[in-house]
VEXBA-52634 format. One record per residue (C-alpha): residue in one letter; x, y, z. Coordinates in steps of 0.02 Angstrom, whole numbers, padded with zeros to 5 digits, always signed. Example, Ala and Ser with C-alpha at 12.3 -4.5 7.8 and 13.67 -1.06 7.14 Angstrom:
a+00615-00225+00390s+00684-00053+00357
//
This chain:
x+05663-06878+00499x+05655-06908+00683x+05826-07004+00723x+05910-06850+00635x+05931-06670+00735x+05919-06520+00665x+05918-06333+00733x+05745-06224+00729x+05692-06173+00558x+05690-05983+00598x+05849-05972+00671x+05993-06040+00764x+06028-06173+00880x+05859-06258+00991x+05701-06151+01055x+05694-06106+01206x+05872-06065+01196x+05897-05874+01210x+06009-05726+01279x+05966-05677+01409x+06023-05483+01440x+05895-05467+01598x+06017-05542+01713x+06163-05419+01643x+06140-05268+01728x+06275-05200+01612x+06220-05259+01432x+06095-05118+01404x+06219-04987+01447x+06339-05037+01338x+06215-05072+01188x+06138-04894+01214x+06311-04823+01204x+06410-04895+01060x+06248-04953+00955x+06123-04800+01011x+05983-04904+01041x+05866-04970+01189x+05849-05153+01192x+05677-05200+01200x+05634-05351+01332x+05636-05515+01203x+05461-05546+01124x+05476-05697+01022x+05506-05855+01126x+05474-05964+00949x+05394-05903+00760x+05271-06045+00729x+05300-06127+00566x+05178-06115+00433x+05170-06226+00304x+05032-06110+00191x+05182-05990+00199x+05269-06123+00087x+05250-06169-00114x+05204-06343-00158x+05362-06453-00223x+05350-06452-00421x+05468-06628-00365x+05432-06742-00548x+05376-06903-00510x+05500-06970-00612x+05628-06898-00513x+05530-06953-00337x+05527-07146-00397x+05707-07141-00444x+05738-07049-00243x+05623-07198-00185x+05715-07316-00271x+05876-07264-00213x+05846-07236-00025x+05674-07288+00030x+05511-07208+00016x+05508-07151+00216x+05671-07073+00181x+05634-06932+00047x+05521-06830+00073x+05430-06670+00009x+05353-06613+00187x+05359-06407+00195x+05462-06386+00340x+05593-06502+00292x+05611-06407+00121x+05636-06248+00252x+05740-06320+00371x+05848-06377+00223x+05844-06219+00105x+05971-06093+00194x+06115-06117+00308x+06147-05990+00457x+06216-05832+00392x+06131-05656+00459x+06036-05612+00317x+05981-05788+00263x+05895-05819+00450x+05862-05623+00441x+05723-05664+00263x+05673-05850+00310x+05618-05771+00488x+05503-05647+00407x+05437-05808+00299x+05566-05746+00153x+05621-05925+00101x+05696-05875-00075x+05716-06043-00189x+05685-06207-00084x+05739-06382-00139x+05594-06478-00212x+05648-06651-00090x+05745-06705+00048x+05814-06854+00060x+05907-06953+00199x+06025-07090+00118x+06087-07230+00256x+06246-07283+00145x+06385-07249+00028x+06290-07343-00110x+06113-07261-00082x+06212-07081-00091x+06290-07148-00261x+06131-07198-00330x+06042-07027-00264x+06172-06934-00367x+06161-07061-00519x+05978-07031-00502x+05981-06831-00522x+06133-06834-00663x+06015-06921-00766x+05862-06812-00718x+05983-06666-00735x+05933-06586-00554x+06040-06513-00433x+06120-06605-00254x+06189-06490-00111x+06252-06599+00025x+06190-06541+00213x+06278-06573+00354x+06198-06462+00512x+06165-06308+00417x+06257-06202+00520x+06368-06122+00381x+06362-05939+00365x+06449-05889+00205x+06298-05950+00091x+06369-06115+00040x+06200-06184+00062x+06076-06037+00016x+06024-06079-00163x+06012-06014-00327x+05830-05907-00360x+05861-05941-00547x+05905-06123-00555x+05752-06200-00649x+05804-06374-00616x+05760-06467-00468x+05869-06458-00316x+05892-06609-00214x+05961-06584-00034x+06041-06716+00015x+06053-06744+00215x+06185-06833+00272x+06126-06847+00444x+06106-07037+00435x+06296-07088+00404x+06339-07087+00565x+06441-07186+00677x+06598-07230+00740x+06657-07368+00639x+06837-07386+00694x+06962-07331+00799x+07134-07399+00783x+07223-07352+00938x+07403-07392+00907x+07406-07262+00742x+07281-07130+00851x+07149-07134+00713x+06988-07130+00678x+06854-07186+00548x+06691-07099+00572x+06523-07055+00451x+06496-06883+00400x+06348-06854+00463x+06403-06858+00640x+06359-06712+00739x+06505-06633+00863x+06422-06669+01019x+06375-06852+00990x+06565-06865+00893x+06667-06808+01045x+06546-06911+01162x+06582-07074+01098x+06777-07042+01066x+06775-06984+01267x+06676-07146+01299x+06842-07249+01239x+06950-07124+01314x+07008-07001+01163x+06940-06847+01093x+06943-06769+00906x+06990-06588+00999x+06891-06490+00850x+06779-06359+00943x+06719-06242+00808x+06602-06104+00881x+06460-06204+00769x+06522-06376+00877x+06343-06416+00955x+06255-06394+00765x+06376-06446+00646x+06458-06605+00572x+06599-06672+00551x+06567-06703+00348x+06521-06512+00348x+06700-06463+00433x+06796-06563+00304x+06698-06467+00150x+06700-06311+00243x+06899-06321+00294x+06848-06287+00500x+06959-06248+00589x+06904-06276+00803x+06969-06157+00950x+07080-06282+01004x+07177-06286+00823x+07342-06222+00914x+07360-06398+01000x+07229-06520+00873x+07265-06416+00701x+07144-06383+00569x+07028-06504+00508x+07163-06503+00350x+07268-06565+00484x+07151-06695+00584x+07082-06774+00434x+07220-06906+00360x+07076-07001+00238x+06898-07006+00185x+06787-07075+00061x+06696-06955-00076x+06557-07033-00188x+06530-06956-00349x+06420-06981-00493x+06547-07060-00599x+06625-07178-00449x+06690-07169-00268x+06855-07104-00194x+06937-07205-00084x+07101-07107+00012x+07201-07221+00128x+07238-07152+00300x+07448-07117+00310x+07519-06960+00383x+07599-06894+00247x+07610-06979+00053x+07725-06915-00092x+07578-06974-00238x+07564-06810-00342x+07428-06660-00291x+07330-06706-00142x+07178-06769-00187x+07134-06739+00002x+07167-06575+00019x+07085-06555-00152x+06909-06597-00076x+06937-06501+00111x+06860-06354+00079x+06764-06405-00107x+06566-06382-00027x+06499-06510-00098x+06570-06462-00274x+06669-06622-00303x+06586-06737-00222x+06473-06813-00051x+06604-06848+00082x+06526-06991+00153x+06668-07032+00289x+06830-06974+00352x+06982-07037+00420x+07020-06934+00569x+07188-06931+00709x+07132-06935+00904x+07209-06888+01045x+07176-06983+01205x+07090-06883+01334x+07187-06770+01427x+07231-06825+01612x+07226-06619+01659x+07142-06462+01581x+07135-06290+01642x+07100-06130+01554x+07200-05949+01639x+07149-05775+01602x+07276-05652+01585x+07255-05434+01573x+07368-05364+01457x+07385-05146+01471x+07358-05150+01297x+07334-05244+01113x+07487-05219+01046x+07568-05282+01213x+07437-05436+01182x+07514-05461+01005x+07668-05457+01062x+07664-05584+01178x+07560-05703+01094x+07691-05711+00969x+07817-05730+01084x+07727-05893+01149x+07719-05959+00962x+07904-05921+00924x+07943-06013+01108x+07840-06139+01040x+07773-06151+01214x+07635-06324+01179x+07456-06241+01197x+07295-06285+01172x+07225-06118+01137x+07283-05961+01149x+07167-05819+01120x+07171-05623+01172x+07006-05483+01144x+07056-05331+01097x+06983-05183+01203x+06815-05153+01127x+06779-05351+01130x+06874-05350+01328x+06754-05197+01353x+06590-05298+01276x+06644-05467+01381x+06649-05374+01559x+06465-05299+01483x+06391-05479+01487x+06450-05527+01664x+06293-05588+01776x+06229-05513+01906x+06305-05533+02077x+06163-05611+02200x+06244-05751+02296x+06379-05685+02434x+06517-05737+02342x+06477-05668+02179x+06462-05495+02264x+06634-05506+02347x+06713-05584+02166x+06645-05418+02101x+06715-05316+02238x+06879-05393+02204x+06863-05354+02008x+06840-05166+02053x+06971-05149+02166x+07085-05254+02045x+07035-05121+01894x+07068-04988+02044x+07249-05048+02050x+07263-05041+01880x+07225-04875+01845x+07357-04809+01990x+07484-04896+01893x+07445-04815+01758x+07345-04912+01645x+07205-04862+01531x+07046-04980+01568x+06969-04945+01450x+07114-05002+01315x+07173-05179+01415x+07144-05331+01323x+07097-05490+01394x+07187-05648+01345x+07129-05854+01363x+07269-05974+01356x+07208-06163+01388x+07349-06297+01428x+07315-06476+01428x+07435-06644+01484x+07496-06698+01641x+07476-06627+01800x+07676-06597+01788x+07661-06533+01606x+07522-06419+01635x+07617-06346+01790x+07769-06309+01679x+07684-06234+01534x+07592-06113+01646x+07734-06049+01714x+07828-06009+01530x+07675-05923+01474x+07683-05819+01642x+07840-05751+01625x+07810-05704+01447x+07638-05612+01490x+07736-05555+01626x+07885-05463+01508x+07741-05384+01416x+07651-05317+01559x+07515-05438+01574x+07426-05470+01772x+07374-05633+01780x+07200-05652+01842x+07191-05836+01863x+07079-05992+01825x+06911-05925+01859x+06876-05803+01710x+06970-05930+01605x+06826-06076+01677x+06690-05959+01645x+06741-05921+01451x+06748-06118+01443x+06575-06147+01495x+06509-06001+01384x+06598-06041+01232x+06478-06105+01109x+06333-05987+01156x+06376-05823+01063x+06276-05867+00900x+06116-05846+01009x+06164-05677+01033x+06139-05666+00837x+05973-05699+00846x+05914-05593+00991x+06009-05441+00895x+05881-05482+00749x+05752-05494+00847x+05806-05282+00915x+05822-05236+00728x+06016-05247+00750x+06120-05338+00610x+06289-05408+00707x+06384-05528+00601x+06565-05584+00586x+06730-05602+00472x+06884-05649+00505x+07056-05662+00414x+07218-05742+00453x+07383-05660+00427x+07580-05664+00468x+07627-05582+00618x+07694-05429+00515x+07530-05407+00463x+07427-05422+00610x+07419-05269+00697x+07386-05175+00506x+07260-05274+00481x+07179-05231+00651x+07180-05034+00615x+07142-05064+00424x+06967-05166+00464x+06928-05022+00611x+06935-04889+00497x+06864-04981+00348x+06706-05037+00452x+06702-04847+00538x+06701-04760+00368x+06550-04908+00306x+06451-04839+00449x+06481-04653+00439x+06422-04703+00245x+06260-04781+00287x+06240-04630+00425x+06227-04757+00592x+06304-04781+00741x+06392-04953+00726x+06521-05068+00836x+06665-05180+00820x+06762-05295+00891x+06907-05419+00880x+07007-05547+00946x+07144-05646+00885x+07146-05852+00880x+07234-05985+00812x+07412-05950+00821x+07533-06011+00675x+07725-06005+00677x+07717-05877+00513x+07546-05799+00601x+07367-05782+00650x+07179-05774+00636x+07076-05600+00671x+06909-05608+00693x+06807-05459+00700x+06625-05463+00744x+06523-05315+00715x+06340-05222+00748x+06234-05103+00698x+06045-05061+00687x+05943-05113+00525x+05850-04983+00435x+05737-04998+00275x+05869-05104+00167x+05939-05228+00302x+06033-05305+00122x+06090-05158+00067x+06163-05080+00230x+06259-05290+00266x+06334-05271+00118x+06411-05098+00140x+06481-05148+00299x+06556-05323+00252x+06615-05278+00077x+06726-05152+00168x+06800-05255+00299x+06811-05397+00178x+06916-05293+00054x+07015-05217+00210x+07074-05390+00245x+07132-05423+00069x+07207-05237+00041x+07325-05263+00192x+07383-05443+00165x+07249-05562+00243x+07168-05703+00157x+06966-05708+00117x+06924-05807+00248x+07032-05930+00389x+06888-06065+00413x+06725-05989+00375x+06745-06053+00179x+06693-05973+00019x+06518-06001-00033x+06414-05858-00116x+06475-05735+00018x+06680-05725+00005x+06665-05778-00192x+06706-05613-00247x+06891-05592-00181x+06934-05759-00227x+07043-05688-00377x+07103-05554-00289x+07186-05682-00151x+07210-05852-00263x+07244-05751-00424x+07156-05753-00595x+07242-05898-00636x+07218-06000-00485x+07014-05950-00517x+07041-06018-00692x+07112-06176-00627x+06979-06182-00497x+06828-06163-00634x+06910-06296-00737x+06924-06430-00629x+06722-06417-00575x+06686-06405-00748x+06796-06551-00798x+06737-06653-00636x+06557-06586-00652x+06495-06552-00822x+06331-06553-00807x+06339-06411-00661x+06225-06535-00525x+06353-06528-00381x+06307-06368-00269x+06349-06261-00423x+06373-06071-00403x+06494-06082-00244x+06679-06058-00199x+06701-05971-00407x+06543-05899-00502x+06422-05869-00369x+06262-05850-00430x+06249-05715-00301x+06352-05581-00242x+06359-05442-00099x+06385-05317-00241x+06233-05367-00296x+06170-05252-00159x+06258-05111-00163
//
């Protein structure tokens, strides 16, 4: 389908996209030491598809007319790549088999409904043929709530919602929003800034993913500290199911029994096809600036971030590295070649210099983000209460220019994924959220966790953290981690995330802060909602879903499971 985009079938994001690590001087360094390997210049500029490599579609006909009939016959379609493009989302190991022409089970059809009504009658049309419908957004999920089940016999219908697109209002006295699912961040936040507002959701998946897959997923975007969650943007939506269509007025805040809204943020397609949402907007900022600070240590970091949460200082992000991610930042700095690059670095060294007279330890300092928006005025203010805090807790302030360059670079750490892969180097990511009390237990729990997963599979491995989205009660830690693949890539994943994930849950964190359930968190879902809340879980998709055709085997009863592996 032409009019709709969609990210290379072999991996993330466009090709001819890469990392680049040639321009880095200090990349390769810093792999060879905490990882143990020599990075290989990158061979594989694209993997050309090849359809041979893919079964025919058993699709029935039956089924096909009844597709035909409720879209149009351009509009579902059987075509081998499609099936691909369509049969995984973006998690490490799912890109890691479908790039060695691994596809596991691929849906029999795609098909691209234009409407509410042509999505009802799609998932009329595969009730009564008793086949399977998983809703996909930009397939950039990577806890498995799109990889599908290798034993489901029936057919499996994915259902791309990248033609429900589209502004279609914008009430401007209320600041909100209607807008189709389908819409992709990047065209969403153009035409809001077009009219002069913005949504303010920047998920690291922003550029590939929709705004329908954010509401099923719960998102949460970098700038949550200022825009909220997408539980807190979204005020309304429409959801078609088999049996009929729900219809939730947009209000802020209703007294009208269990919220059926938050009871479908976060579902995966289990409940329903959100077809459109009700969204709040924020006009565009008149002044934005991002400001780096150094902080001697993480703790120190901690400390201070919570300070600016209990001053309830108004930020738009605030976000600190801890030292191994501080240490792995400063490792991807370019290349100084123009004059002023070479006397910015100059200035850096003799900065770190400084430092280390007065006592710090370089290699433990943490770097810290904190992005203000508002009025020139405004923006002036709130600077100068977060300085004094980072000042209290021994932070240097190192200005607007490393904060400008983390702004420009934001959304382009998933192709670092891929060019790990591509060295034989799994690097992946989990992350938690926690109250403050927790937060620095957490930290050292993971750390050890992931350290003892690596001394068990007998490799040299790495990880990192930083700490986002700041709460009044708490936080969000997300760790990202590395280490090289040997004979069972599976095997050795799931050491090394089953043991961070059941560090979080041991020491007080939740599953998962925005990444969502899918196959891949399913497992601690009891152990963080309780039995109970499973039970009530399971009854409600069996009650609302008897017939097990709405993206069955996610959030409770995977189908699949990282234990699987071990």
């Amino acid at each position: 389908m032409k009019q709709v985009k969609h990210m290379k079938w072999w991996g993330w994001g466009e090709e001819g996209v890469f990392f680049n690590y040639a321009n880095k001087p200090a990349f390769a360094p810093f792999v060879k030491k905490h990882l143990g390997i020599d990075l290989r210049p990158r061979q594989v500029d694209t993997i050309p598809f090849d359809a041979s490599t893919v079964p025919d579609s058993p699709l029935p006909d039956a089924l096909r007319d009844a597709l035909v009939a409720a879209t149009a016959s351009d509009r579902v379609t059987t075509d081998a790549h499609e099936r691909v493009v369509h049969g995984h989302g973006s998690s490490v190991t799912e890109l890691l088999h479908v790039s060695r022409f691994d596809y596991g089970r691929l849906p029999e059809v795609v098909v691209y409904p234009e409407t509410d009504d042509e999505v009802a009658a799609v998932l009329r049309a595969c009730v009564e043929a008793d086949a399977v419908v998983v809703p996909f957004g930009g397939g950039t999920n990577i806890s498995r709530s799109l990889q599908l089940d290798p034993t489901e016999a029936r057919p499996i219908v994915s259902l791309d919602m990248g033609l429900l697109v589209g502004v279609h209002e914008l009430d401007t006295e209320s600041g909100l929003a209607r807008i189709g699912a389908g819409m992709l961040g990047p065209d969403l936040e153009e035409a809001l800034n077009a009219r002069g507002w913005t949504l303010g959701h920047f998920p690291d998946s922003f550029t590939h993913s929709t705004l329908g897959g954010w509401a099923a997923t719960r998102s949460s975007g970098m700038q949550s500290d200022k825009y909220g969650d997408i539980a807190d943007i979204i005020r309304g939506m429409t959801v078609v199911r088999p049996s009929g269509t729900v219809t939730l007025k947009p209000v802020p805040s209703e007294s009208t029994g269990p919220s059926l809204r938050e009871m479908f943020i976060g579902s995966e397609g289990r409940l329903g096809v959100i077809t459109d949402v009700w969204v709040r907007v924020h006009r565009l900022a008149e002044e934005r600036v991002v400001v780096a600070y150094m902080y001697p240590t993480w703790s120190d970091a901690v400390d201070a971030i919570h300070s600016i949460a209990e001053a309830e200082v108004p930020t738009t992000f605030v976000r600190i590295s801890d030292a191994h991610e501080t240490a792995f930042s400063l490792s991807t700095q370019k290349e100084a070649v123009t004059l002023k690059k070479k006397v910015e670095a100059k200035a850096q060294e003799q900065l770190w210099a400084f430092m280390r007279r007065r006592g710090w330890d370089t290699d433990q300092m943490c770097i810290s983000y904190v992005c203000f928006e508002g009025s020139k005025g405004d923006v002036d203010g709130r600077r100068r209460d977060v300085a004094l805090i980072a000042k209290r807790h021994g932070a240097l302030t190192l200005g607007t220019g490393p904060g400008a360059l983390y702004d420009q670079k934001k959304f382009d750490t998933p192709y670092l994924r891929d060019f790990l892969l591509e060295q034989d180097v799994m690097g992946d990511v989990s992350e938690t959220a926690a109250p403050w009390s927790r937060i620095n237990t957490i930290h050292d729990s993971v750390y050890v966790a992931a350290q003892d997963a690596f001394d068990k599979l007998g490799k040299q491995g790495f990880i990192m953290c930083h700490l986002s989205h700041s709460y009044h009660v708490g936080a969000c830690l997300y760790f990202t981690f590395a280490f090289q693949a040997g004979e069972e890539p599976d095997r050795e994943y799931a050491t090394v995330k089953t043991a961070i994930q059941q560090a979080f849950v041991d020491n007080g964190g939740t599953l998962s802060h925005h990444h969502g359930v899918g196959m891949e968190h399913a497992p601690w879902m009891e152990q963080v909602v309780s039995t109970e809340g499973v039970n009530l879980m399971r009854t409600l998709f069996n009650a609302t879903d008897p017939g097990n055709h709405l993206n069955p085997g996610k959030i409770v009863d995977a189908s699949l499971s990282l234990y699987d592996q071990l």
